[in-house]
C-alpha distance (Angstrom), angle and dihedral (degrees) to the residues before:
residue distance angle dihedral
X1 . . .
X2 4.05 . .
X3 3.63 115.3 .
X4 3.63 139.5 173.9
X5 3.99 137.0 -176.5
X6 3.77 98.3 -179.3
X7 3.84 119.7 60.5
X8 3.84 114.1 -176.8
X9 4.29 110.4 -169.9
X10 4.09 109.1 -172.7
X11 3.86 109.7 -157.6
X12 4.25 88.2 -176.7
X13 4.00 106.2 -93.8
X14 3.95 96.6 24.2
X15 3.61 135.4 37.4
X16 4.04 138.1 -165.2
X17 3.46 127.8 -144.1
X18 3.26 126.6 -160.8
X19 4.22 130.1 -174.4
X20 3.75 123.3 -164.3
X21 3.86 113.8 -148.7
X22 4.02 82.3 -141.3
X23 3.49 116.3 45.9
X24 4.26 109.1 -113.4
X25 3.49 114.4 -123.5
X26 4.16 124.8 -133.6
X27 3.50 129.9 -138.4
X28 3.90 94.9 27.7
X29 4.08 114.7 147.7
X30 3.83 107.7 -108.5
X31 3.74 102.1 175.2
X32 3.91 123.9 152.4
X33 4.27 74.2 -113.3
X34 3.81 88.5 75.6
X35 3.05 105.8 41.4
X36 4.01 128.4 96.5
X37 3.92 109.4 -105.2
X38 3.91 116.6 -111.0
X39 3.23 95.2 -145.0
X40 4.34 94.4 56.4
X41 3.86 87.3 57.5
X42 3.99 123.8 110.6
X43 4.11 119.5 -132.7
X44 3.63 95.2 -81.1
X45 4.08 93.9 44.1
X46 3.36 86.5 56.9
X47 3.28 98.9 49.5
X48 3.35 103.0 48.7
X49 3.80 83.9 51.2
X50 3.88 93.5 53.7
X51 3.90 87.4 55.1
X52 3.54 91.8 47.3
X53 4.09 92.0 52.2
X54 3.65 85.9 44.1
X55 3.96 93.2 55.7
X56 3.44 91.6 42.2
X57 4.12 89.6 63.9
X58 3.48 88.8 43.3
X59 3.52 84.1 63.6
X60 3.51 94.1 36.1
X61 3.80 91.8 54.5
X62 3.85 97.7 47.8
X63 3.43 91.7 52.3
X64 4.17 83.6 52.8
X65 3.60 86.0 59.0
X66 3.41 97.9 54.3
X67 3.93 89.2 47.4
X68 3.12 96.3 55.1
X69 3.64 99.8 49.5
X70 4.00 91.3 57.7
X71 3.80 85.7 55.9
X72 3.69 102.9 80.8
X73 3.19 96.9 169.1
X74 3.53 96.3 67.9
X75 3.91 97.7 105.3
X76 3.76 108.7 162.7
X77 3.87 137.4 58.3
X78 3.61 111.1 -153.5
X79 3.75 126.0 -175.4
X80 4.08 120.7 -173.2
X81 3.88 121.2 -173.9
X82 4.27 125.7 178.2
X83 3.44 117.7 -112.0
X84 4.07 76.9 -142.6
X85 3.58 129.5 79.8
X86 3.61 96.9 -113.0
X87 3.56 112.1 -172.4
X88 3.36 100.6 168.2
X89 4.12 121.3 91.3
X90 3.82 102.5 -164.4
X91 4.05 90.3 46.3
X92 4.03 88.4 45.1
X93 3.47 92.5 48.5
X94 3.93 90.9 46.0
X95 3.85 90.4 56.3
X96 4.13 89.1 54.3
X97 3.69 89.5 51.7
X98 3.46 96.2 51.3
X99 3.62 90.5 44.4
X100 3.66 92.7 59.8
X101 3.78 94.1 50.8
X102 4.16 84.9 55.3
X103 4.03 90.4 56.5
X104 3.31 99.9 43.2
X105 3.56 85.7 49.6
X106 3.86 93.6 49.3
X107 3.78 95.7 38.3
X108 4.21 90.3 46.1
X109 3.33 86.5 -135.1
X110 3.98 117.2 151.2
X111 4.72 86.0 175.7
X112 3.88 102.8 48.9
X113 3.61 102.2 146.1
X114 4.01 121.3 -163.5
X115 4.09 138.3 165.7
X116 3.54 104.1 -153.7
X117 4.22 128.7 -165.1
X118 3.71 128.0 178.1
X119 3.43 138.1 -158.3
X120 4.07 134.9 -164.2
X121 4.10 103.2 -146.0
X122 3.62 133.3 132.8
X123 3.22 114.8 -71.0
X124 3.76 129.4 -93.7
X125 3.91 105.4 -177.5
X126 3.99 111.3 132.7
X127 4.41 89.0 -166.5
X128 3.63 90.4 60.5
X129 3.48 133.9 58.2
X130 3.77 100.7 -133.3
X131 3.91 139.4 165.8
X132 3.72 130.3 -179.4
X133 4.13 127.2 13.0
X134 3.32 130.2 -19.2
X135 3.62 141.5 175.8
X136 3.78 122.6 -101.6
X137 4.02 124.1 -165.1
X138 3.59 113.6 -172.3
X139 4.09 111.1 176.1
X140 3.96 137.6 161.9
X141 3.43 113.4 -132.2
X142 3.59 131.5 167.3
X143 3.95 99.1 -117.6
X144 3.64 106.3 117.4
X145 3.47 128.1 -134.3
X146 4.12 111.8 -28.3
X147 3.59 125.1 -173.1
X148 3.83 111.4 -101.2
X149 3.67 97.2 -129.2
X150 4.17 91.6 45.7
X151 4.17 86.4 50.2
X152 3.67 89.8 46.2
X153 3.44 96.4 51.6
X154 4.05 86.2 49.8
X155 3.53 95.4 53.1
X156 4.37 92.4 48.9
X157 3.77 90.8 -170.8
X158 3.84 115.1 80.9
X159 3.94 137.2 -71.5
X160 3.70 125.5 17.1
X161 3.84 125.5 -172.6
X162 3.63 117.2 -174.4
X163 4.50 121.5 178.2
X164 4.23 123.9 173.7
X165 3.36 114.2 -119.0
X166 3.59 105.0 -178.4
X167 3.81 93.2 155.2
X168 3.57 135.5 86.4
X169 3.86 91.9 -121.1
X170 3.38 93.9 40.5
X171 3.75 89.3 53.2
X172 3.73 85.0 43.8
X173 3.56 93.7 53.5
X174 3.75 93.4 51.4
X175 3.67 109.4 48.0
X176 4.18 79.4 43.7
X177 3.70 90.0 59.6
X178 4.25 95.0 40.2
X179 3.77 77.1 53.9
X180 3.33 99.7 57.5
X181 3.77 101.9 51.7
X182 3.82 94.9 40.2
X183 3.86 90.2 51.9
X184 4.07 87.4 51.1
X185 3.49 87.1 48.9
X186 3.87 96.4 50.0
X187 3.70 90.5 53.5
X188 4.06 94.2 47.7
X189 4.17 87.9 51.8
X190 3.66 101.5 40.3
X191 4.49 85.3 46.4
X192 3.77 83.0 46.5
X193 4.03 88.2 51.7
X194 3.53 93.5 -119.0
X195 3.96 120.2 166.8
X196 3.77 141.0 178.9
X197 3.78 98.3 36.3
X198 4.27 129.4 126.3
X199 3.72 108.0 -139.9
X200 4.11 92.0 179.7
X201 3.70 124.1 44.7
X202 4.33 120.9 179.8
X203 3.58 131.4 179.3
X204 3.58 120.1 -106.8
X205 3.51 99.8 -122.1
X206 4.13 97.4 60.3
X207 3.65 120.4 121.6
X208 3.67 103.5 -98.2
X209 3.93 133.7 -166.9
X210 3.95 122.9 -86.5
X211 4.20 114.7 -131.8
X212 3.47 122.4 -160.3
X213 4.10 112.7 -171.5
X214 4.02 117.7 -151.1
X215 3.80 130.5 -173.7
X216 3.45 112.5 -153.0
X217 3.99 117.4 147.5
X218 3.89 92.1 -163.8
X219 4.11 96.9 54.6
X220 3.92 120.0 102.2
X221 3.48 132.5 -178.6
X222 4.20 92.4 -100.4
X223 3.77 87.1 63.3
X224 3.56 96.6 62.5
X225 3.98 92.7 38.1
X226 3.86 88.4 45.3
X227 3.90 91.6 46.0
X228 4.60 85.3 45.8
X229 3.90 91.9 37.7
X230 3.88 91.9 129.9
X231 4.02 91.7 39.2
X232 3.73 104.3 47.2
X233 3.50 128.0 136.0
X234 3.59 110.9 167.2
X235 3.86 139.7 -25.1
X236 3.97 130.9 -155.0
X237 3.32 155.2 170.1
X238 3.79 138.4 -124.7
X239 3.84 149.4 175.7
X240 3.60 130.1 -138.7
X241 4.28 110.5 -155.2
X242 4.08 132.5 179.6
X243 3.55 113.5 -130.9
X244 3.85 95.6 -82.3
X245 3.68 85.6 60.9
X246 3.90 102.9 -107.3
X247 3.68 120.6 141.0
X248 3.40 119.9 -98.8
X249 3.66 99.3 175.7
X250 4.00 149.2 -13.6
X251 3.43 116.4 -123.5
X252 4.00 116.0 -165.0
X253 4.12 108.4 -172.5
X254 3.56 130.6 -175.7
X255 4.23 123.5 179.2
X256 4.13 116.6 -161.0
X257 3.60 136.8 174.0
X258 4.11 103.7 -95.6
X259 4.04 107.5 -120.3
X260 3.34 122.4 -152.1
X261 3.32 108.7 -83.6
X262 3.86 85.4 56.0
X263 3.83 115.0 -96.5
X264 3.71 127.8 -75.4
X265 4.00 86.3 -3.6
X266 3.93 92.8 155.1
X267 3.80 85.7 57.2
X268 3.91 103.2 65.7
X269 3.82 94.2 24.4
């Protein structure tokens, strides 16, 4: 069966390595059929589980960093909040979806790109005279500048706030800051035991990473960092656990700037 212990993801000027202590197989069933049910699990299953989840978008949300940072032509943050208390997830979710079909629409635009996050917080909006939750959508898109009142009257449910960020530290700045409330947001659902939402949503037509799987029994993580000595950025370490808390795997990563012969080369040659 396929197997690999070294897992190289390029995001164009930096790279991340990652080597499993045992070797990941391919091709293995993962359906929600074999997995343990959440709701059979003791206090300490499922808390090992929520940390696991909560890891995972860690992860998840890093990698959304570096995503978005290789699409340059993301030049606009965008949040949108209802001038409702909407409580409800599926129906706020519904209204964002919709919304997007109404700018592309208005912007004829068949490759607007966007990674959205929400949050559910009280709500800050000066133009409406709100109390209690609300839901917040804050998304990068690629739209250029749009006339509040135009976007406002796209969105038909509240606030909108849009700023340029034509940049690289602006863009920075912005995906930092979506980042920030999402992650806060993760942690108050998965405390709250909450299950079955998205807290990340991307267009299908964003420049994405390229991964290149190895197996090679002999590699460690101080090959890679001695072959990216002059490049490094950071280095780590991580465990993998089943619900009962036992180790699954070891996980040693290290990200570097790619040179230009392209990084760790003499590795996977």
């Amino acid at each position: 069966m396929p197997q690999y212990n070294l897992k190289i993801t390029s995001y164009g000027s930096k790279e991340k390595s990652t080597v499993h202590s045992h070797p990941i197989q391919t091709g293995i069933n993962t359906s929600a059929e074999t997995r343990a049910n959440y709701s059979t699990f003791d206090a300490e299953q499922k808390a090992i589980s929520d940390e696991k989840r909560l890891n995972r978008y860690k992860r998840i949300l890093s990698e959304l960093r570096e995503i978005a940072m290789m699409n340059t032509d993301l030049d606009s943050s965008v949040t949108l909040t209802f001038a409702e208390n909407m409580t409800d997830y599926d129906m706020a979710l519904k209204e964002f979806q919709l919304f997007i079909k109404r700018l592309r629409y208005y912007l004829d635009k068949d490759d607007l790109k966007y990674i959205c996050t929400w949050e559910y917080q009280e709500s800050r909006s000066r133009k409406y005279d709100i109390k209690g939750k609300v839901y917040h959508f804050h998304f990068l898109t690629n739209t250029g500048f749009i006339a509040h009142n135009d976007l406002e009257k796209l969105w038909r449910n509240g606030f909108v706030w849009i700023d340029r960020i034509g940049t690289e530290n602006k863009r920075l700045n912005a995906i930092n800051y979506n980042i920030k409330y999402v992650t806060k947001e993760i942690i108050r659902q998965i405390g709250q035991g909450c299950r079955g939402k998205r807290f990340v949503f991307t267009s299908n037509n964003l420049n994405r990473p390229t991964v290149t799987t190895v197996y090679d029994p002999c590699i460690t993580i101080e090959d890679v960092i001695y072959e990216n000595m002059e490049n490094m950025i950071v280095d780590g370490n991580y465990k993998q656990k089943d619900e009962n808390g036992n180790i699954l795997n070891s996980v040693d990563y290290a990200i570097y700037k790619k040179n230009e012969k392209g990084a760790i080369s003499i590795l996977v040659d």
